[in-house]
C-alpha positions in Angstrom: 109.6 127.0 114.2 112.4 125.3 112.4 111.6 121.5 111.7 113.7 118.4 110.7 111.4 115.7 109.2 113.2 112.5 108.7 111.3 110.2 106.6 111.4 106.8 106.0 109.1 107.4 103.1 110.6 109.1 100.2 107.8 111.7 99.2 109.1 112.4 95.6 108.8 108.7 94.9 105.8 107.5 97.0 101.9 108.0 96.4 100.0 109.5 99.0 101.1 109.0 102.5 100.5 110.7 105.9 104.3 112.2 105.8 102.7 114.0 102.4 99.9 116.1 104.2 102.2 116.7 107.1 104.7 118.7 105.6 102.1 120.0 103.5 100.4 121.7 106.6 103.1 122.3 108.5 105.2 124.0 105.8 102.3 127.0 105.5 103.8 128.4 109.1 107.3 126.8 109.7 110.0 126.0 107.8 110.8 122.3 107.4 113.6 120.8 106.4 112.8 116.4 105.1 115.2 113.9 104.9 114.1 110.7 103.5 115.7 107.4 101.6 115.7 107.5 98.3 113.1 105.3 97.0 115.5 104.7 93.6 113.9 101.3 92.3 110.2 102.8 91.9 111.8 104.5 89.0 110.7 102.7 86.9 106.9 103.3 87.2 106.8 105.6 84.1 103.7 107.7 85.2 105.0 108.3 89.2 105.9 112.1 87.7 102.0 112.2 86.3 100.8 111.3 89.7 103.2 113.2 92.3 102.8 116.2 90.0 99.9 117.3 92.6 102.5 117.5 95.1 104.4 120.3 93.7 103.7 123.0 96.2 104.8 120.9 99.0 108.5 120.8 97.1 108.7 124.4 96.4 108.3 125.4 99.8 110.5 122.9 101.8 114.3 121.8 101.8 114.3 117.9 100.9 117.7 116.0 101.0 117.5 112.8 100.5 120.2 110.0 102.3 122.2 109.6 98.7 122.0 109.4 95.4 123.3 106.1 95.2 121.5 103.3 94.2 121.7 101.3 97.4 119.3 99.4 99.5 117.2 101.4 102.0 118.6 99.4 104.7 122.2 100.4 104.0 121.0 103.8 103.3 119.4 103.8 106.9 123.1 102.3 108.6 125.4 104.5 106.9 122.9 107.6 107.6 125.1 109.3 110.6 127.5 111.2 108.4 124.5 112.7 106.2 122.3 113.1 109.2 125.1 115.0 111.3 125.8 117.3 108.0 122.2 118.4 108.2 121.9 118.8 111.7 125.0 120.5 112.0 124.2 123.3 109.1 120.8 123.9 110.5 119.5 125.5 114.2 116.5 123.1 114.2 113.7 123.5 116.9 112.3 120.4 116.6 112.8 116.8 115.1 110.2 114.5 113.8 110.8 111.5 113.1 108.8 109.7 110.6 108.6 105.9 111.2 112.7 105.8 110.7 114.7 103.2 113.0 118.5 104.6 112.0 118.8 107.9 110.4 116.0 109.4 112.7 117.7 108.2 115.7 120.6 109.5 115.1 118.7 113.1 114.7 117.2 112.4 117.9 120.5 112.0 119.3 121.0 115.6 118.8 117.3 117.2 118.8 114.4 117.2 120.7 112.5 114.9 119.0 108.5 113.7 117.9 108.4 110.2 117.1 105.4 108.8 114.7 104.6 105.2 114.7 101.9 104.8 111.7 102.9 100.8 111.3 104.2 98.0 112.9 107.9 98.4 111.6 109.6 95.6 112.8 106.8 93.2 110.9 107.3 95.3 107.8 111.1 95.1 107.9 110.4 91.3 108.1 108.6 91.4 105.0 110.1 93.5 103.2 111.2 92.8 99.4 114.2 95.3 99.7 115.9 92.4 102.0 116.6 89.0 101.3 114.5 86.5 102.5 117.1 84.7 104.5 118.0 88.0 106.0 114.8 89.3 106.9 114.1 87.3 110.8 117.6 89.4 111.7 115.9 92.1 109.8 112.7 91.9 112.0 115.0 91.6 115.2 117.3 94.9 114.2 113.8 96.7 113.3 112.3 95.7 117.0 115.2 96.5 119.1 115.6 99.6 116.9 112.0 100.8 117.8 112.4 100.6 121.0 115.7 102.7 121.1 113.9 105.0 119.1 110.9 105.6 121.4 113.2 105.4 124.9 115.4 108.4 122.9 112.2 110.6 121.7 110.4 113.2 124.0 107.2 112.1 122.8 106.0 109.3 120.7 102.6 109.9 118.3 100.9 106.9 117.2 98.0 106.2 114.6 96.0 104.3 116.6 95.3 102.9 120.5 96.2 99.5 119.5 99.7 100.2 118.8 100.4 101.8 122.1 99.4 98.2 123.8 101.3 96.8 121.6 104.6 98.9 122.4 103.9 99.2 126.0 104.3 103.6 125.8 103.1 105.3 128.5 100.1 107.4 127.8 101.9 110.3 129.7 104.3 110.1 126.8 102.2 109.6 123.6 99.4 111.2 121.8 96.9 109.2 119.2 96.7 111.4 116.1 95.3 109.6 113.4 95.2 109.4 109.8 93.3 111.5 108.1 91.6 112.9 104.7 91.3 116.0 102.9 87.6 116.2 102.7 87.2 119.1 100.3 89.4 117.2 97.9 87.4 113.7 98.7 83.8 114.1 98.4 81.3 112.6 96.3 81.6 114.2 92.9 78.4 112.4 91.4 78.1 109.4 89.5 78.6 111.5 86.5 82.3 110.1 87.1 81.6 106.9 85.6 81.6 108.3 82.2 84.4 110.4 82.5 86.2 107.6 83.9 84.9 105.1 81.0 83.5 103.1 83.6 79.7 101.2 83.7 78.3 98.0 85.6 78.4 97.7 89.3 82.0 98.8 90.5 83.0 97.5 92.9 86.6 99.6 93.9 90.1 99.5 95.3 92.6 102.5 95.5 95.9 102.4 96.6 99.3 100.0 96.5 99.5 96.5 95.8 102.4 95.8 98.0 102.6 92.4 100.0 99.9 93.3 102.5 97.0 93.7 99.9 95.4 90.5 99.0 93.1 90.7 96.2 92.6 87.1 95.3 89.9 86.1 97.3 87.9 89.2 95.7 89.0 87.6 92.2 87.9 84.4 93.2 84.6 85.7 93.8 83.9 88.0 90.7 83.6 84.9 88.7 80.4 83.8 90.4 78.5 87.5 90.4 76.7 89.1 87.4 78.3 90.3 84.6 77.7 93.5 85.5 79.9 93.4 88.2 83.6 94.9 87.7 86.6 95.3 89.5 88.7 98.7 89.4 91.7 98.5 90.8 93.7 102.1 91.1 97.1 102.2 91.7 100.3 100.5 90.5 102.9 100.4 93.2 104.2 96.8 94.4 102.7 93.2 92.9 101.1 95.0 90.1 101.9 92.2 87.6 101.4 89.3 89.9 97.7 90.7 89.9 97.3 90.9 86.5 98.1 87.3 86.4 95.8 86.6 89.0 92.9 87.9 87.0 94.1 86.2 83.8 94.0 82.7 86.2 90.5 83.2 87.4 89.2 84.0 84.5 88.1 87.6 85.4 90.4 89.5 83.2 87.1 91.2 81.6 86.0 92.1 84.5 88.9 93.6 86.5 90.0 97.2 84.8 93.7 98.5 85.8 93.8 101.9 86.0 97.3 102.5 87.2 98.6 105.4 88.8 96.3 108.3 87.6 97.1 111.8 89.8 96.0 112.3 93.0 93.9 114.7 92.1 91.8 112.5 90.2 91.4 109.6 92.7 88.2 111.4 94.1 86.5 110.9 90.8 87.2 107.3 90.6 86.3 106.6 94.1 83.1 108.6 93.2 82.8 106.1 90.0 82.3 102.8 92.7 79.4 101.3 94.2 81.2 100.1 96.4 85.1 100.8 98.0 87.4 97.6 98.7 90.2 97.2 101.9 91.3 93.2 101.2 93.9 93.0 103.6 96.1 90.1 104.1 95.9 89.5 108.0 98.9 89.8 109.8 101.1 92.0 112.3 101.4 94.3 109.4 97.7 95.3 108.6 96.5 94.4 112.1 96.8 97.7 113.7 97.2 100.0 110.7 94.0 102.5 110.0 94.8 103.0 106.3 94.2 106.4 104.5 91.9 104.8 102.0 89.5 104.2 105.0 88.8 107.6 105.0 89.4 108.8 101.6 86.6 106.3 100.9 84.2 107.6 103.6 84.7 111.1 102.4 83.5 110.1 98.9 80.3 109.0 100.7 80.9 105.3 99.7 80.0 102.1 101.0 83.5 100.4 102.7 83.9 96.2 103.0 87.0 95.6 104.5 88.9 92.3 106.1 87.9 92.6 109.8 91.3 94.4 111.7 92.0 95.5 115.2 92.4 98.8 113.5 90.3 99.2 111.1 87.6 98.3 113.6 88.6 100.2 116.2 88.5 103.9 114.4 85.4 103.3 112.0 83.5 100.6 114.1 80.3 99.1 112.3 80.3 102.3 110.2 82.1 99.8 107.5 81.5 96.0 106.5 83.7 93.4 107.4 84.4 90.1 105.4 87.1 87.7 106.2 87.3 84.7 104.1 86.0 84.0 100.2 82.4 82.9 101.2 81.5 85.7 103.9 83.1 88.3 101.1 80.8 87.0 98.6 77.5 87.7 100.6 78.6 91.0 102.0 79.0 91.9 98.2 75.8 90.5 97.4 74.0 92.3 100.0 75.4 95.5 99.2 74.5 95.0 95.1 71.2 94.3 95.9 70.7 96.8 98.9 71.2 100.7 97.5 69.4 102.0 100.6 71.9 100.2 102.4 75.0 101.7 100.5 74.2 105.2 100.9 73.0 104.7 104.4 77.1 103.6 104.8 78.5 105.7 102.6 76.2 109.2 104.3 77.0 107.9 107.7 80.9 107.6 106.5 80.8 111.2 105.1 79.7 112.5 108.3 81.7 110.7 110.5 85.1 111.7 108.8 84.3 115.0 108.2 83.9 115.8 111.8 86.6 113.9 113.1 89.5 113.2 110.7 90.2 116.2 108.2 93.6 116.4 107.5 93.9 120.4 108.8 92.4 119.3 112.4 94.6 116.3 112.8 97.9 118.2 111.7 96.8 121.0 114.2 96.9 118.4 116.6 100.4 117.4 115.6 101.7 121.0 115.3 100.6 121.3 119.2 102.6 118.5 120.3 105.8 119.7 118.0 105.8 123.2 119.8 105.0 121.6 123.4 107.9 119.2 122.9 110.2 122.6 121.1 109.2 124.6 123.7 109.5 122.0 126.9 105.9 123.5 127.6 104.0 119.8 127.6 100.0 120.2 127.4 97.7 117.3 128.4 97.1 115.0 125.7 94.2 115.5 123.1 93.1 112.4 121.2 91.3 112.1 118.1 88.6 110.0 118.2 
């Protein structure tokens, strides 16, 4: 099968996404062609190369075209997409389109090819918030991104979704979707032993978070608290992407700069390790229409490493992993959940067992694509199967 990914996530310039371990499974059997923005301002994070570097084998086996080299915004990179769009299209005898989470370029493609298209986020709310847009701009921003959506899934064959709670919330039929969620490798995310701690010059309680620090992520209530538990207590924060500095001043202003260690990026590959270094794993989500539905990857990549979760309490969130994960919303209900979970190790690898279990059953990466690959062939072939949920 031939396969057009249009990607509104630029893989050479992103960490870990679910676009990654999509073409990564897919490109094994079919060849697949990805066409993403160009993510140009997160060059300056000076160890991205260190960290995408585990991604090479994904690169070396795909075509990946990316809307320009110029250094404009993504949003005029997604309105002045047609001409590159139509120069792909138009070289290639694609089978199959899938969109990833695109509202322009992808619907142009669709225009032309029977298309897949996967809703991971609430986009318009994202394209409200985005710092790529002026503030003054972004309500018309938000409007564009809704009315766009819904071009996009009234164009697309089927729609694939991450989670039940965006289908109510975009009104798709269930005859036209599927649920395929996020996912994990879980024999790259397991516990490797608390022998990490060393390796990762780490000691104390840990308590953990992995991922970006865009505007979604709030992390002050959890500084806010450090300054009342033991010493012993530390923050590791892993990643770099988005309000990095903003935190570090955060820390500074509460007084916890001891206690809070930046990693930084560090390579995919080694995530595991560090997640395998906490006590317990971090999701502080800032509530709103962005984080409401999503069902981060951490969530599992957390589990998998047999850890203890606490997250802000979201439709999401709640809705995959249940009361298999804590929930804390507000400084004061954070503060005990932590305090029961410091004082309670039967407790945290009750959590963190149960959490291993669960994902491995349900949410490795290779079953989840399967599903995916299913629906791309159905909706190449016309050949439509019933629908198959993960849950």
């Amino acid at each position: 099968m031939k396969l057009l990914v249009t990607s509104i996530v630029d893989l050479k310039k992103s960490q870990h996404n679910r676009p990654h371990q999509f073409v990564r499974h897919l490109s094994k059997d079919h060849e697949v062609t990805v066409l993403s923005i160009n993510d140009w301002w997160k060059g300056g994070q000076d160890d991205l190369e260190l960290y995408s570097r585990d991604f090479d084998d994904i690169f070396d086996r795909i075509d990946y075209c990316h809307l320009t080299d110029k250094k404009v915004s993504p949003v005029l990179q997604e309105v002045l997409s047609k001409k590159k769009v139509n120069e792909i299209v138009e070289k290639n005898d694609f089978d199959v389109h899938l969109n990833y989470s695109t509202l322009v370029s992808g619907y142009f493609a669709a225009g032309k090819l029977k298309t897949v298209y996967d809703i991971a986020d609430d986009l318009g709310a994202m394209v409200r918030n985005s710092p790529q847009i002026p503030g003054i701009l972004r309500p018309v921003g938000g409007f564009f991104g809704d009315m766009m959506l819904k071009k996009n899934i009234s164009i697309s064959e089927r729609i694939t979704l991450t989670t039940e709670a965006l289908r109510t919330a975009y009104d798709i039929p269930v005859g036209k979707s599927d649920i395929i969620s996020n996912g994990v490798d879980t024999g790259l995310f397991r516990d490797h032993g608390m022998g990490m701690r060393e390796e990762c010059g780490l000691d104390g309680f840990i308590i953990g978070y992995v991922g970006v620090l865009r505007e979604w992520i709030d992390l002050e209530p959890v500084f806010s608290v450090l300054k009342d538990l033991n010493d012993d207590v530390k923050l590791v924060i892993v990643g770099k992407e988005g309000r990095f500095g903003e935190n570090v001043g955060l820390a500074k202003r509460y007084g916890v700069e001891k206690k809070v260690i930046f990693t930084g990026m560090v390579p995919y590959s080694e995530v595991p390790k560090y997640i395998s270094a906490m006590d317990v794993c971090i999701m502080p989500f800032r509530e709103g229409a962005i984080s409401e539905m999503a069902v981060p990857l951490k969530l599992f990549e957390y589990m998998a490493c047999g850890k203890p979760v606490l997250s802000t309490r979201l439709q999401g969130i709640h809705g995959v992993a249940g009361e298999r994960v804590l929930y804390a919303s507000g400084r004061d209900e954070l503060k005990e959940k932590i305090l029961t979970l410091y004082e309670d190790e039967g407790l945290r690898k009750r959590l963190g067992a149960q959490g291993r279990q669960f994902v491995e059953k349900n949410y490795d990466w290779s079953k989840i694509v399967g599903q995916l690959e299913e629906v791309l062939v159905s909706t190449a072939t016309g050949d439509r199967k019933e629908n198959r949920e993960l849950t």
